[in-house]
DOVO-809665 format. One record per atom (N, C-alpha, C): residue in three letters; x negated, y negated, z negated. Coordinates in steps of 0.2 Angstrom, whole numbers, plus 5000, padded with zeros to 4 digits. Each point is the difference from the previous one (the first is absolute). Layout:
! DOVO-809665
ALAXYZ;...
//
This chain:
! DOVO-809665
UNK492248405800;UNK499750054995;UNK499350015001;UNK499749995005;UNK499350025002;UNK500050015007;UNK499249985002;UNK499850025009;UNK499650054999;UNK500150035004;UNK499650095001;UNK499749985007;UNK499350015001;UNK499750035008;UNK500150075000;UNK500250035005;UNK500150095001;UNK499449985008;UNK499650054999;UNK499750015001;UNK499950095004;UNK500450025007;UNK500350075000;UNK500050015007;UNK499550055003;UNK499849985006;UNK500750055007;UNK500250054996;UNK500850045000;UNK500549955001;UNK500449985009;UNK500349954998;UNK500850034995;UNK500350055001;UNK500450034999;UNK500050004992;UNK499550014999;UNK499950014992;UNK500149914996;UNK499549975004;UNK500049924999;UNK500749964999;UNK500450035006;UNK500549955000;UNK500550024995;UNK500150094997;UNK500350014995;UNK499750004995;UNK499649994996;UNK499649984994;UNK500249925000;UNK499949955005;UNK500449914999;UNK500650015000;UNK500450035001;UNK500650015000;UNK500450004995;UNK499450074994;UNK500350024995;UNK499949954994;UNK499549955001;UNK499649964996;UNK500449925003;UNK500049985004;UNK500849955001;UNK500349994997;UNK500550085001;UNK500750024995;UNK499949974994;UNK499450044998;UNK500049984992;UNK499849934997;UNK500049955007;UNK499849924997;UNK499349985001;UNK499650065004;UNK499249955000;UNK500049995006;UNK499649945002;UNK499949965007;UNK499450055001;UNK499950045005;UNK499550055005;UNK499749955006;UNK499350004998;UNK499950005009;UNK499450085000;UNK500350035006;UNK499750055004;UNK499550005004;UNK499550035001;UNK499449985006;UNK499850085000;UNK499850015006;UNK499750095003;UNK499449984997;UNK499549955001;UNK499349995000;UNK499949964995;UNK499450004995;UNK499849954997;UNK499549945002;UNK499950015008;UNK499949935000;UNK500449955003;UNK500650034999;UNK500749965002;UNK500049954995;UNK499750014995;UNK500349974992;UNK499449945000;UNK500249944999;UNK499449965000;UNK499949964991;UNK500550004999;UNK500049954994;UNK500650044995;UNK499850054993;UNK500050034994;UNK500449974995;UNK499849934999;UNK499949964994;UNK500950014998;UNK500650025003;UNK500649975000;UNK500450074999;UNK499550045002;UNK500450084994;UNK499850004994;UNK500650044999;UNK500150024992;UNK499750075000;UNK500050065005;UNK500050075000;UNK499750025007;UNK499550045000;UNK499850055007;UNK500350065000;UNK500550045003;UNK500250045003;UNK499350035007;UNK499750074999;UNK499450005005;UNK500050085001;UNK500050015005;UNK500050075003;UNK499250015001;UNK499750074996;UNK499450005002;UNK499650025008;UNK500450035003;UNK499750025004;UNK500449975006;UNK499849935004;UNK500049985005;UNK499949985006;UNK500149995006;UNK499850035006;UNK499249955002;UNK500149934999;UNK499249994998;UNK500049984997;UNK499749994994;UNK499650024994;UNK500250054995;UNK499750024994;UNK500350024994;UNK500149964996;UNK500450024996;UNK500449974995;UNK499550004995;UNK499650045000;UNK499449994993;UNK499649945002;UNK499850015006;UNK499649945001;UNK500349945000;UNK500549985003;UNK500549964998;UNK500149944992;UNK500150064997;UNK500050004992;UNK499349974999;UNK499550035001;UNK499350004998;UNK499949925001;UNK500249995009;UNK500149955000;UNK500149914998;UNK500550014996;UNK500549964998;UNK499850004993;UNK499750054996;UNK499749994994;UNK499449965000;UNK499450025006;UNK499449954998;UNK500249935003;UNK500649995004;UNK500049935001;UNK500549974992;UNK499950034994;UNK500350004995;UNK500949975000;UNK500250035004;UNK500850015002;UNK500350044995;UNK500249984996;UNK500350084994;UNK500750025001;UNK500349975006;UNK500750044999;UNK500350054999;UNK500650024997;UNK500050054998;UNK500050065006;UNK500050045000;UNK500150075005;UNK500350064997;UNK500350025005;UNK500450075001;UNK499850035005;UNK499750065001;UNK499750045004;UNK500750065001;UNK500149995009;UNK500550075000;UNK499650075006;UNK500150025000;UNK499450055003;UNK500550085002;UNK499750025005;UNK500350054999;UNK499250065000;UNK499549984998;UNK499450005000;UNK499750004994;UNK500450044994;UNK499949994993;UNK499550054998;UNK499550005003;UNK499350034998;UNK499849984993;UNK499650014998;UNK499750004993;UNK499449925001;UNK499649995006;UNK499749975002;UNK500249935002;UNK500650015000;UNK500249945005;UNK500449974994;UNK500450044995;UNK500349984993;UNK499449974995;UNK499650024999;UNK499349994996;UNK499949935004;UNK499950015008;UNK499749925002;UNK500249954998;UNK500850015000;UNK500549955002;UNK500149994991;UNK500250034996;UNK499749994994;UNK499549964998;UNK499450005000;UNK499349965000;UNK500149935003;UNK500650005004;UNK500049945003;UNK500549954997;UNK500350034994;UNK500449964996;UNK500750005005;UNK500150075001;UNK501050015003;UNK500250034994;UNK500649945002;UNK500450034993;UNK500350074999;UNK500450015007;UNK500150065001;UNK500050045007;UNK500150064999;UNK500150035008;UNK500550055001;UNK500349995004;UNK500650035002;UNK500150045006;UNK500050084997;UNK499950055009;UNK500650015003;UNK499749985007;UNK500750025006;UNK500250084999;UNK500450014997;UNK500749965004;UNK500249984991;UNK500349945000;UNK500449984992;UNK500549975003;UNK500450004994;UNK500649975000;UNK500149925000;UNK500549985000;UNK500249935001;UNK500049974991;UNK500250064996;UNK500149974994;UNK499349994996;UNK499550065002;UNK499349994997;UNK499649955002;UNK500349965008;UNK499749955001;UNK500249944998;UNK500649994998;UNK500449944998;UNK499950024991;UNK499950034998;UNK499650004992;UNK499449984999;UNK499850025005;UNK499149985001;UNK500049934999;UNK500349975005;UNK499849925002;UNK500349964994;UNK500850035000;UNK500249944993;UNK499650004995;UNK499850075000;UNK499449994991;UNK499549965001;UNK499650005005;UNK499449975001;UNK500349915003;UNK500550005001;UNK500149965000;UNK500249914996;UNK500050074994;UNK500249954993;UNK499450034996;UNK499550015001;UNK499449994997;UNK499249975003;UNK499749984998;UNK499249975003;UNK499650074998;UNK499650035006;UNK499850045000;UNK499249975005;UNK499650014995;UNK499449975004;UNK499750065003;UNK499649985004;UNK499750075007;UNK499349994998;UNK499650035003;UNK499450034998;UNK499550005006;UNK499649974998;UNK499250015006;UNK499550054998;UNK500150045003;UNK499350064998;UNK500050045007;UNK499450014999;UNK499650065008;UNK500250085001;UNK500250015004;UNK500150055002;UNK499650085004;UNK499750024995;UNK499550055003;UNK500250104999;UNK500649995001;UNK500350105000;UNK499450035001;UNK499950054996;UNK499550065000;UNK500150055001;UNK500450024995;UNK500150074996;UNK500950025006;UNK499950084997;UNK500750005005;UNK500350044996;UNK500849984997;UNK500450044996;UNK500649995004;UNK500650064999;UNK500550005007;UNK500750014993;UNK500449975005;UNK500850014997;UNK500449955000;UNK500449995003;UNK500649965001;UNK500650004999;UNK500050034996;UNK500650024993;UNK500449924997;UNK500550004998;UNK499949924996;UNK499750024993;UNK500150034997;UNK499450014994;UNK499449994999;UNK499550015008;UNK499449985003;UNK499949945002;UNK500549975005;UNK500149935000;UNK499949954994;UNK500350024995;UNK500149934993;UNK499150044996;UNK499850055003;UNK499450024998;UNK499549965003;UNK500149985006;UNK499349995004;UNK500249905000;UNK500749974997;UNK500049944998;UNK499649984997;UNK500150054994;UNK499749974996;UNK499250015001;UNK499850045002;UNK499350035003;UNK499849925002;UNK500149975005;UNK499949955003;UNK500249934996;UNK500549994994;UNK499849954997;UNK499550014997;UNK499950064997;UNK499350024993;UNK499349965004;UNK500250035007;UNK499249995003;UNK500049915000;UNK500549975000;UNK499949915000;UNK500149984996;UNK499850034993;UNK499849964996;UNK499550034995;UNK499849974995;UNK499350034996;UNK500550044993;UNK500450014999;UNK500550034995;UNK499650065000;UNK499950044991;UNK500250064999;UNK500550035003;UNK499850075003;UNK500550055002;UNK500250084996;UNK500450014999;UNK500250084996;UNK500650045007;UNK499550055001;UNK500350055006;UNK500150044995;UNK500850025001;UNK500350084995;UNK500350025005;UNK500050074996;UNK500250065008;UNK499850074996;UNK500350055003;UNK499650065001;UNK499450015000;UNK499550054998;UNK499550035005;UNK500150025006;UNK499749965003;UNK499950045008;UNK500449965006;UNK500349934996;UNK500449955003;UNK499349965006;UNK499749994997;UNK499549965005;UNK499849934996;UNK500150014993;UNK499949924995;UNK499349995004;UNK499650054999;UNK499449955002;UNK499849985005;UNK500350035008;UNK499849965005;UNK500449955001;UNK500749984997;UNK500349934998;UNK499649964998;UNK499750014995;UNK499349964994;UNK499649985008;UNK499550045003;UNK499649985005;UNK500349965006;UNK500650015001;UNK500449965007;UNK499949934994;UNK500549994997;UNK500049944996;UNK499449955000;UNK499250054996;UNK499649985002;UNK499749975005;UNK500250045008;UNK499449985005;UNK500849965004;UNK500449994996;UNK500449935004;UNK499849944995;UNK499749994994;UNK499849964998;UNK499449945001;UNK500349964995;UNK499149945001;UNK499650034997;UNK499950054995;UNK499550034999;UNK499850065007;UNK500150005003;UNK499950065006;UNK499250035002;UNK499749944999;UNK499249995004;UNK499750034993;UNK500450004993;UNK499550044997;UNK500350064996;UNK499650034995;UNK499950075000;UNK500850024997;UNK500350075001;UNK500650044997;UNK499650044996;UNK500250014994;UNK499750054995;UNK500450034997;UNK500050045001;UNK500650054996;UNK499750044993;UNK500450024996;UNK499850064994;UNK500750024998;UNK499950064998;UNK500550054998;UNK499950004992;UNK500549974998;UNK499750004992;UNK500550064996;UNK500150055005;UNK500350084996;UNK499550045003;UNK499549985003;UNK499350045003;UNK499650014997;UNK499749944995;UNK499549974997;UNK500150014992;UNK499550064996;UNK499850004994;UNK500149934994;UNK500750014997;UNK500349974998;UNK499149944996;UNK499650034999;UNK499349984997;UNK499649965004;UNK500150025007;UNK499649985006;UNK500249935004;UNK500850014998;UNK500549945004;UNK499949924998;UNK499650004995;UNK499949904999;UNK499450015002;UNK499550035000;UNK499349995005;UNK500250015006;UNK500250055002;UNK500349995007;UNK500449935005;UNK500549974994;UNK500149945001;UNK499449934998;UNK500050004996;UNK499749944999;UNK499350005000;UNK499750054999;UNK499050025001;UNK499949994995;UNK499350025000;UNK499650014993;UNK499249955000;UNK499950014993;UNK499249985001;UNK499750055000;UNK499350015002;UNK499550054997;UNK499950034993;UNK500250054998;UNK499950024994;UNK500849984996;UNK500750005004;UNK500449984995;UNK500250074999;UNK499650065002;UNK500550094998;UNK499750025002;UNK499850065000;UNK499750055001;UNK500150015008;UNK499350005003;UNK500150005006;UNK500049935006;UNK500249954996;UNK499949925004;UNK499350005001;UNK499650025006;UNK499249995001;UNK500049925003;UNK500649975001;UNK499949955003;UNK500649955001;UNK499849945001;UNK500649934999;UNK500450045005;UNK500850014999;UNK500250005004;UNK501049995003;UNK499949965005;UNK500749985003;UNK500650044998;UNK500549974998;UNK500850055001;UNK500249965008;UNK500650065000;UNK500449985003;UNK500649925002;UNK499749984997;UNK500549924999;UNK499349955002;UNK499450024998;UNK499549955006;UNK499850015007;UNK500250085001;UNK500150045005;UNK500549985004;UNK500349954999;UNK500949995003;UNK499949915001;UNK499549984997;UNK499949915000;UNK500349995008;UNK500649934998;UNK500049985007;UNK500650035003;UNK500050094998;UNK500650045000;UNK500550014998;UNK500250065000;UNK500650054997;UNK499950044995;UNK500150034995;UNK499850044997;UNK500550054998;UNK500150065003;UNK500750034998;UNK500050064997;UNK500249984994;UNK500150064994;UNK500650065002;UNK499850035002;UNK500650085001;UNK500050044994;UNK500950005000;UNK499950044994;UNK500149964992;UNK500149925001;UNK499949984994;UNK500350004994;UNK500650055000;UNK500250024995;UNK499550044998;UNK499650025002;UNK499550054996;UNK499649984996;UNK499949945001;UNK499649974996;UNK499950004991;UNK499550014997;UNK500150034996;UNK500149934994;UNK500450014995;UNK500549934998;UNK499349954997;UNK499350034997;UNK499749964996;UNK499549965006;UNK500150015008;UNK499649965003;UNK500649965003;UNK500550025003;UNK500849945001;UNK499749934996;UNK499749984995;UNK499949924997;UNK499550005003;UNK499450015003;UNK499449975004;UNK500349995007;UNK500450055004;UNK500249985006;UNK500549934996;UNK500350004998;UNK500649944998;UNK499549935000;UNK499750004996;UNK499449954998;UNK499649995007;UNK499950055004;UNK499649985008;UNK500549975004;UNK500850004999;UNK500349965006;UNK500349954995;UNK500049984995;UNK500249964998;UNK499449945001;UNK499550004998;UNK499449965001;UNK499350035004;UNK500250055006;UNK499650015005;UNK499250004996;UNK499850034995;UNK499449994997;UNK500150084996;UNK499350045001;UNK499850074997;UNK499350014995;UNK500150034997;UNK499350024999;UNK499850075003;UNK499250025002;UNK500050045000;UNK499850054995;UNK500150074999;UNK499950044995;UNK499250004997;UNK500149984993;UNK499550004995;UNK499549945003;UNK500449925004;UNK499549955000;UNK500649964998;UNK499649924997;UNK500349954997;UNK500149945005;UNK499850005005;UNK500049955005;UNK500850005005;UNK500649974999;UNK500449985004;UNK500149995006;UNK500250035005;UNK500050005007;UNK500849995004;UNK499749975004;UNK500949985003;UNK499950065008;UNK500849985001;UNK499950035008;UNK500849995001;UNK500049965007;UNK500350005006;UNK500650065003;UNK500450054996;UNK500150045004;UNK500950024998;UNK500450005006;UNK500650034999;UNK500150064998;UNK500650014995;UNK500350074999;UNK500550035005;UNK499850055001;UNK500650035001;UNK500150094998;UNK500450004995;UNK500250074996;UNK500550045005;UNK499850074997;UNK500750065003;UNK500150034993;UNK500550025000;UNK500250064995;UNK500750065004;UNK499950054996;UNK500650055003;UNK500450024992;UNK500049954994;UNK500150014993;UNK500549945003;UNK500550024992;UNK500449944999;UNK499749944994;UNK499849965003;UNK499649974993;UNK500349954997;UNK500850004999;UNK500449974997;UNK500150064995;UNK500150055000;UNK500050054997;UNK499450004996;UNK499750005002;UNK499350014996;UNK499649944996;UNK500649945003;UNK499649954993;UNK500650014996;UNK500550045000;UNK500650004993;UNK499550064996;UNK499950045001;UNK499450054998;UNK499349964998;UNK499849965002;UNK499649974996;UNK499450025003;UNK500150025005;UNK499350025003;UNK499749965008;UNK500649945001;UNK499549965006;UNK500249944997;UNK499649934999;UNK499949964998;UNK500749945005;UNK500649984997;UNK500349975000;UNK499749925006;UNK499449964997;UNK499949955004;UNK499750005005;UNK499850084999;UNK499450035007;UNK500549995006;UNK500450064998;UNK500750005006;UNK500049935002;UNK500249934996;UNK500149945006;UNK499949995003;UNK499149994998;UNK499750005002;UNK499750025008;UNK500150064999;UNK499950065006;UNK500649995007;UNK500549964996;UNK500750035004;UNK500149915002;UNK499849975001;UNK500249925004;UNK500450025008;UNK499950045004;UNK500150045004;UNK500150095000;UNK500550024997;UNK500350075001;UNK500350025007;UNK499650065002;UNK500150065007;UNK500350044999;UNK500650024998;UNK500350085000;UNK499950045006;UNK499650055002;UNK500050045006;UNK500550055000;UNK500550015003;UNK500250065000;UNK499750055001;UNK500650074997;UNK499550065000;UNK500450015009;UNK499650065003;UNK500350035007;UNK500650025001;UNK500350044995;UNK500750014998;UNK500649975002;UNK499849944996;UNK500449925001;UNK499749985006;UNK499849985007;UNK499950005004;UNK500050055006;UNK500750045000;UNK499750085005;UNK499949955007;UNK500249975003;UNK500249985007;UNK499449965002;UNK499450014995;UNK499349985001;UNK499750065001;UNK500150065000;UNK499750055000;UNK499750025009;UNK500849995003;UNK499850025008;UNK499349975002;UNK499949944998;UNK499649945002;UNK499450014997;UNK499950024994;UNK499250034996;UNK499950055004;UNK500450085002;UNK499650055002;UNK499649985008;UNK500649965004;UNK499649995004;UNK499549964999;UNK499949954997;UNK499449975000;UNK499250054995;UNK500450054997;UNK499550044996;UNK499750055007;UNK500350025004;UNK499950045006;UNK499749985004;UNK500049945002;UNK499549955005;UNK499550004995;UNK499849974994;UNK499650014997;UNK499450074999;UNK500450064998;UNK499950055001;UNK499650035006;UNK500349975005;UNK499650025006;UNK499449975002;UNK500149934997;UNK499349985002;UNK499650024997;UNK499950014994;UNK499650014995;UNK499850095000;UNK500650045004;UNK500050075003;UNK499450025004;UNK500549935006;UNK499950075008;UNK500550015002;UNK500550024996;UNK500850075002;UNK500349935004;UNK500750025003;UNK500350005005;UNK500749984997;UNK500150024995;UNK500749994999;UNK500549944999;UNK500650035002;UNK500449935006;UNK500549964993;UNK500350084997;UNK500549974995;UNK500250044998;UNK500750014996;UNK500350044995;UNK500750035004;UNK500050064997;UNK500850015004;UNK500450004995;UNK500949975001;UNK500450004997;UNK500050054994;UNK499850044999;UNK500050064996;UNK499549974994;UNK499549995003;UNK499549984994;UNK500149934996;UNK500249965006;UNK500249934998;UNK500649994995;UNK500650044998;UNK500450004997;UNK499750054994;UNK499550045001;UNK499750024994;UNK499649944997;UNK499849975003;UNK499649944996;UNK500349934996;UNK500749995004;UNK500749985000;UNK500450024992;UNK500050074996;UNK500250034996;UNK499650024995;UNK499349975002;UNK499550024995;UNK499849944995;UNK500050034993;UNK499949934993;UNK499449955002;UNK499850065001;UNK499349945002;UNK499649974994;UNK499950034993;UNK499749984995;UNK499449985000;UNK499550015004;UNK499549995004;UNK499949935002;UNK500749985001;UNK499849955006;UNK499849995005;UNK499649955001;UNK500050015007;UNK499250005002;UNK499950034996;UNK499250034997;UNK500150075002;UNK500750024997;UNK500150075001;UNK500250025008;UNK500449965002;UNK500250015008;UNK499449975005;UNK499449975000;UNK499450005004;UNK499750084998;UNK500050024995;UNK499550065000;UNK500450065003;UNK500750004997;UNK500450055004;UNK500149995008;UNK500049945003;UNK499750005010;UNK499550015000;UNK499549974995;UNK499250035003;UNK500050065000;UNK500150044996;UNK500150084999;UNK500450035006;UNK500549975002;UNK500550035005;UNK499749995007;UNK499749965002;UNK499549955005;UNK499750075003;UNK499350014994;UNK499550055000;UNK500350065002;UNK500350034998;UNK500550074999;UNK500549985008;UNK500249965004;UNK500349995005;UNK499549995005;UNK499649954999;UNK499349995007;UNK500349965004;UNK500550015005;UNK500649985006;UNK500650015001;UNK500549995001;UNK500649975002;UNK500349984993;UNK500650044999;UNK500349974995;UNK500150054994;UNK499949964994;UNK500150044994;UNK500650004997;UNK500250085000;UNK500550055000;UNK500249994990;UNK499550004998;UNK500350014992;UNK499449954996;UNK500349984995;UNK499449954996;UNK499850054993;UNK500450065000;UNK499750044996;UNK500249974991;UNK500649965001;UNK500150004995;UNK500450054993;UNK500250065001;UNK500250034996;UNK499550014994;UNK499549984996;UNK499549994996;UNK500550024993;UNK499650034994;UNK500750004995;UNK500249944997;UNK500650015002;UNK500149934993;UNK500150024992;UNK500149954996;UNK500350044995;UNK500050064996;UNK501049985002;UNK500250095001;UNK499650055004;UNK499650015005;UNK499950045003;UNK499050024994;UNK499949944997;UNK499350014996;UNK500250034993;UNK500650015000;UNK500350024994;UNK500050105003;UNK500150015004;UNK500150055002;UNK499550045001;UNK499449965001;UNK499450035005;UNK499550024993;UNK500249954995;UNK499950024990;UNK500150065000;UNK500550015000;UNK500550054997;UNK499750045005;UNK500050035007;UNK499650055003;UNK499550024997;UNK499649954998;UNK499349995000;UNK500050034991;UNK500350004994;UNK500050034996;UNK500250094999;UNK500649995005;UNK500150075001;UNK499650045002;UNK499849985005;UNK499550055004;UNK499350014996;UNK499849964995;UNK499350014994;UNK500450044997;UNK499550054998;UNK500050064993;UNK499849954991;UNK500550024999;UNK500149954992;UNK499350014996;UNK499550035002;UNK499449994999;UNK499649965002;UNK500349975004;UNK499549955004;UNK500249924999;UNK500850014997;UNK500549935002;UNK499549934995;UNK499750044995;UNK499649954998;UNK499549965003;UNK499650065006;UNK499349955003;UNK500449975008;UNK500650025000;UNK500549975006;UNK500049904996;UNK500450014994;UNK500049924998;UNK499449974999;UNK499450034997;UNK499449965001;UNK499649985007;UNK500250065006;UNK499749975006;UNK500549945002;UNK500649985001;UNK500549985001;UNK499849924996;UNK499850014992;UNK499949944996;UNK499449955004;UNK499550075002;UNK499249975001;UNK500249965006;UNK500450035005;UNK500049975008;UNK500549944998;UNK500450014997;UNK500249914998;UNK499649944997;UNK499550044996;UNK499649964998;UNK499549985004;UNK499650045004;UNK499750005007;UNK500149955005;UNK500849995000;UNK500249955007;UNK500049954997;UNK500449974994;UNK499949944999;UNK499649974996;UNK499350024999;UNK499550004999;UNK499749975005;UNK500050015006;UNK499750025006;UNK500449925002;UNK500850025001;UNK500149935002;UNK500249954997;UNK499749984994;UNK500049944995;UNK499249984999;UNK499550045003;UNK499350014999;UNK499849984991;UNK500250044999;UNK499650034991;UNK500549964996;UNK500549935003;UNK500449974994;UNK500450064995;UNK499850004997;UNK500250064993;UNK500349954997;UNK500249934998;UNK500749974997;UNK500550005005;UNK500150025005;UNK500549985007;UNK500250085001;UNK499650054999;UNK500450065001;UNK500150034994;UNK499749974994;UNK500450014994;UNK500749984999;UNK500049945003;UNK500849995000;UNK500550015006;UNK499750025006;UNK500550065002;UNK500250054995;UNK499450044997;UNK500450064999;UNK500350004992;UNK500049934999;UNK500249994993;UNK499750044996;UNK499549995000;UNK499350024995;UNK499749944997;UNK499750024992;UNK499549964998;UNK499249995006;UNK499649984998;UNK499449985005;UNK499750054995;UNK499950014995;UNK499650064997;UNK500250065002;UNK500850025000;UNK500350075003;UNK499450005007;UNK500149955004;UNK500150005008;UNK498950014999;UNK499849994995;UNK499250004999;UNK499750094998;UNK500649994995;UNK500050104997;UNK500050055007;UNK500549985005;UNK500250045004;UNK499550015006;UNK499749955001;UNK499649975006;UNK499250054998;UNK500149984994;UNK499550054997;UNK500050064999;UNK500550045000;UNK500250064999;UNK500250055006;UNK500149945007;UNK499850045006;UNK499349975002;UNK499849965001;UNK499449994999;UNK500049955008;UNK500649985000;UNK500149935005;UNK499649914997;UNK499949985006;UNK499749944999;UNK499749994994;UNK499750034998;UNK499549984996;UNK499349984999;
//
């Protein structure tokens, strides 16, 4: 049926993994060490424990790829970090498999891959960035993280806010062949719907009021790189056809010049929008999406992943401390089963600020409460209704207009002046959201 190398420095484990693989019809040969193994050429499949008594399994791997061996591999680990998934990824493993697994995920594994030709992958290895979670949700997450980074494919991170899309974009990035040159980011739900194609693609001298001088977008600022649109369902629909025309034939012009320019540089998009929705709506450009999506990353939200959470606070807390000073060791059952029971619509945006917060407020030993009873909802609905009661009905009028102003104020503030992006939050015209802005006398 096929010859396997098992590769498993655990002999107990060794001899019942050839066992189970036997039974099933494939010829095994076994070895502690890989330099037991002199000659490759006659397997069909590597079975590879990453962490062994002398060497690693990544290096290993690394190994046997620049000597252009492409066998296929199985990575089994009880060591399923985020780093060592990405590495081993990058290194064209087809799969990985955390201790402890069953007998049946392993003999599914092999049979598939071994009715199909799956080629391996030669690319370099350089972790940077640190994201935590060991979830199998996070697992098939930091897979694909690690194919994206070997190869030059468009990538689309969807997710929540507060998922972590963009420091996925930059791990990806700085495990790539692009690595040695620039990552360039833009927030196209940040940037004045008017401002965002100069912003991308640059300007000449004199092409608007205010160009004093030739000047670079973001896409020659990225030459060689990455350039990663966050946000890019926001994109507003009448510029969607110049980025389409930039990755189909890597050539731009800059704003109000005639001269053609190319540039060198991968995509990689986020969004926190459904943008299948929104090309049936008619408001994201159908060939854009293919385009954009050669490579699709769904991140989970923290919800769908609780059994990551133990592992983010502490790693937020160490963090915390150093960046402190404080002292503090860890969480006590009490807080931790609050953090455990909590939605977390924040994500994991929200759960770093709520340790920082608790950290600060604690200093040393352990923290007692994470302080999350915050209103939800129902309890926002409540604190309304207090809140109208207790105003005298002669006032209830300048209650709605302070209330109007400070929602206008915040996301004003955090969309930086986009007036078509908080327009349609509040499902408002752009004129309404212009009348009003005026009438408190916001961002003007």
């Amino acid at each position: 049926m096929g010859n396997i190398l098992l590769i498993e420095d655990e002999r107990n484990v060794r001899y019942a993994l050839k066992r189970v693989l036997q039974e099933a019809g494939f010829s095994v040969i076994d070895v502690e060490d890989p330099k037991d193994v002199s000659d490759l050429k006659d397997f069909n499949l590597l079975i590879l424990d990453l962490k062994l008594k002398t060497t690693s399994g990544i290096d290993f791997l690394k190994d046997l790829r620049e000597r252009g061996i492409n066998l296929p591999v199985i990575v089994i680990t009880a060591y399923a970090n985020p780093e060592n998934i990405i590495s081993a990824s990058r290194y064209g493993v087809i799969d990985i498999l955390k201790k402890p697994f069953s007998k049946e995920e392993l003999l599914e594994l092999v049979n598939r891959l071994m009715k199909e030709e799956t080629p391996a992958l030669k690319v370099e290895v350089d972790p940077q960035r640190v994201i935590v979670g060991e979830s199998e949700r996070m697992m098939e997450v930091f897979k694909k993280v690690g194919l994206a980074a070997a190869t030059d494919m468009n990538v689309l991170l969807t997710g929540e806010t507060g998922v972590g899309k963009d420091l996925l974009a930059r791990i990806i990035h700085e495990n790539s062949a692009r690595k040695d040159h620039p990552f360039v980011a833009i927030n196209c739900s940040a940037i004045p719907e008017n401002l965002l194609e100069a912003e991308l693609f640059g300007y000449r001298k004199g092409a608007f009021t205010g160009a004093l001088r030739d000047t670079k977008g973001k896409i020659e600022a990225a030459e060689g790189g990455t350039l990663f649109l966050d946000e890019i369902g926001d994109m507003p629909y009448s510029l969607q056809s110049k980025i389409l025309r930039f990755l189909e034939t890597r050539s731009f012009y800059r704003l109000g010049d005639d001269r053609e320019r190319k540039a060198n540089v991968r995509i990689i998009a986020a969004t926190n929008r459904d943008l299948s929705r929104m090309i049936g709506e008619g408001k994201f450009r159908e060939d854009l999406y293919y385009r954009l999506s050669q490579i699709v990353i769904e991140v989970p939200p923290l919800r769908e992943r609780r059994e990551d959470i133990p592992k983010l606070i502490e790693f937020f807390i160490n963090k915390a401390n150093e960046e402190f000073g404080t002292e503090v060791r860890g969480v006590t059952e009490g807080a931790l089963k609050e953090a455990m029971d909590y939605e977390w619509k924040g994500n994991v945006r929200e759960l770093k600020n709520v340790v920082y917060k608790a950290v600060l407020e604690t200093k040393s030993g352990y923290i007692e409460s994470l302080n999350l009873s915050g209103p939800g909802k129902e309890d926002l609905e409540g604190l309304i209704t207090r809140c109208v009661e207790i105003t005298p009905e002669e006032d209830l009028k300048s209650l709605v207009l302070r209330v109007e102003r400070k929602v206008l104020e915040h996301l004003m503030t955090k969309y930086r002046g986009n007036k078509s992006r908080v327009a349609q939050i509040l499902g408002m015209s752009r004129n309404t959201l212009k009348t009003k802005l005026k009438k408190y006398g916001v961002w003007q």
